[in-house]
N, C-alpha and C positions, 0 to 999 in steps of 0.2 A: 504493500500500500504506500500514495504517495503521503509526505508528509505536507507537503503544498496547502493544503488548507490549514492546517494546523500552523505553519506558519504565518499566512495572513492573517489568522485571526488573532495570533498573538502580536503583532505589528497594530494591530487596531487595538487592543488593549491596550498595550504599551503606550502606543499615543493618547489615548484616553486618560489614562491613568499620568502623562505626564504633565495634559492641559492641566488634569483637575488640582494637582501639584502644584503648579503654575500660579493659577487662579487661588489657590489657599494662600501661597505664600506673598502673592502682592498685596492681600488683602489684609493681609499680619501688618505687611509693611511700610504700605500708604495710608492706612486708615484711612476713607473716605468719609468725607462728610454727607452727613443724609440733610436733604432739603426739606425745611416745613412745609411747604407748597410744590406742587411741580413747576416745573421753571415754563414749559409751557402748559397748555390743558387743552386737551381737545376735547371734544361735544359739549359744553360750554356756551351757555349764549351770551354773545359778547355782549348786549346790551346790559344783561348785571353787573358786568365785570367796568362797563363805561363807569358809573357814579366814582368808583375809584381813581379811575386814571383821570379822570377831569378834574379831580381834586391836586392830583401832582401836578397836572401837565398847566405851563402857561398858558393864559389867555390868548385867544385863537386871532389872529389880526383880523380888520375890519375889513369889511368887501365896502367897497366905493362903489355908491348905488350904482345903478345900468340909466335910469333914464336918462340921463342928459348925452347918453353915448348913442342912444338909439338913432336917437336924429340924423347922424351923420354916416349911421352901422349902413354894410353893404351887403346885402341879401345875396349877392354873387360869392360873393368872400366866404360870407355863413356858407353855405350851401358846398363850398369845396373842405372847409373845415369840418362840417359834419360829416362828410364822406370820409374823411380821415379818419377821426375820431371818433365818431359815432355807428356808422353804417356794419360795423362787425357785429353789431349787436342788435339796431332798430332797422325798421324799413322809414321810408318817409313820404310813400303813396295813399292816396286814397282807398280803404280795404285793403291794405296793404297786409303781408303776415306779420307776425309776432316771431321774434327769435329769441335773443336770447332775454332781450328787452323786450318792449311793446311794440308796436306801431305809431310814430310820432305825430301821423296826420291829424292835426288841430290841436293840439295838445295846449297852444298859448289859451288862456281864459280858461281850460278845462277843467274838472275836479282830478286831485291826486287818486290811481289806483282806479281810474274810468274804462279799463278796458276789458269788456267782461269774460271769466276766465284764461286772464291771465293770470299766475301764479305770484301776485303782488305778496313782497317782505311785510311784517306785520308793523313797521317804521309807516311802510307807504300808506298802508292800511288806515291807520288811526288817522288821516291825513287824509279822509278820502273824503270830507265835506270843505274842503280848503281847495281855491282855484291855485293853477299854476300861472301865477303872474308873473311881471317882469323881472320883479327883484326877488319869487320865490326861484324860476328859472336859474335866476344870476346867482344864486346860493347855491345852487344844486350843481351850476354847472362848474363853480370855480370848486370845489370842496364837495363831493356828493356823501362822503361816510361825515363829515362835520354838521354837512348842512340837515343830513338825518340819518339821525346814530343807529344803526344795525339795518342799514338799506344794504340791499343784497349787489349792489350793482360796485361792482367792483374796476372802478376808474379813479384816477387819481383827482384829476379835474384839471383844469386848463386855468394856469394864471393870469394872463391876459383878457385885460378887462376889454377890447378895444375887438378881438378874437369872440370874448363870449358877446360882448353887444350884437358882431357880426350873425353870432350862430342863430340868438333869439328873436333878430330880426328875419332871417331864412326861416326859422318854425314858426314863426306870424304869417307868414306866405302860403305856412301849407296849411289852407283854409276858404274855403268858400264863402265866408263871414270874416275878415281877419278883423281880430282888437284891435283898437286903435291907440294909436302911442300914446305914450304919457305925456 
């Protein structure tokens, strides 16, 4: 008989037993510190976790309204900016689908969370008797996790105030009734 298994199997022992060796003696010898918390936390809703970190974190800078930008915003400009920035996620036709966001058509003057089954964050939700005005737009679109805390839409937002005027005057466009400026 061969002895061929009998040796693999004692080579796999052997290593076993030298991890586990390994693993006892580093553990003698760094002593690790155990955390009171996990340093991160998954399944976790972040929105509990907000009241904390807004208590560290400094005061959030101020968005410089949008009206007075409007006036001069370029609905051409908006309209190649949202395709940049936005089109991976929204459509912005008439009936248009839903992706990974909604359908943006008409969206200026609308209520938050107006599109019926879509899978709106419970942020949007509470928020769904409030229009999307110029300067609610302008909040969402410079800071969207700021402007509301445990929205699902995961963009950073656009600091350019001159850019976002551009974009929210292109979503005042798509409308067959468009708001009118401020």
């Amino acid at each position: 008989m061969s002895l061929e298994f009998n040796k693999i199997a004692a080579a796999v022992l052997t290593a076993g037993v030298a991890f586990m060796g390994a693993g006892i003696m580093a553990e003698v010898l760094i002593h690790p510190k155990r955390l009171a918390e996990p340093a991160i936390s998954l399944g976790r809703d972040p929105a509990a976790a907000a009241p904390a970190a807004a208590a560290a974190a400094p005061a959030a800078p101020a968005i410089e309204p949008i009206g007075p930008l409007l006036a001069a915003a370029s609905a051409e400009n908006g309209a190649a900016a949202a395709r940049r920035a936005c089109a991976a996620c929204h459509s912005f036709n008439e009936g248009g689908r839903n992706g990974v966001g909604p359908n943006l058509w008409g969206i200026v003057g609308a209520n938050h969370a107006r599109v019926e089954g879509f899978n709106y964050s419970a942020a949007n939700r509470a928020l769904a008797d409030k229009p999307w005005d110029f300067e609610a737009l302008n909040e969402f679109i410079a800071a969207p996790a700021r402007a509301m805390p445990g929205t699902r839409m995961a963009f950073a937002g656009i600091a350019s105030a001159q850019q976002r005027a551009d974009i929210i005057v292109y979503l005042r466009s798509l409308s067959n009734d468009p708001v009118p400026l401020p």
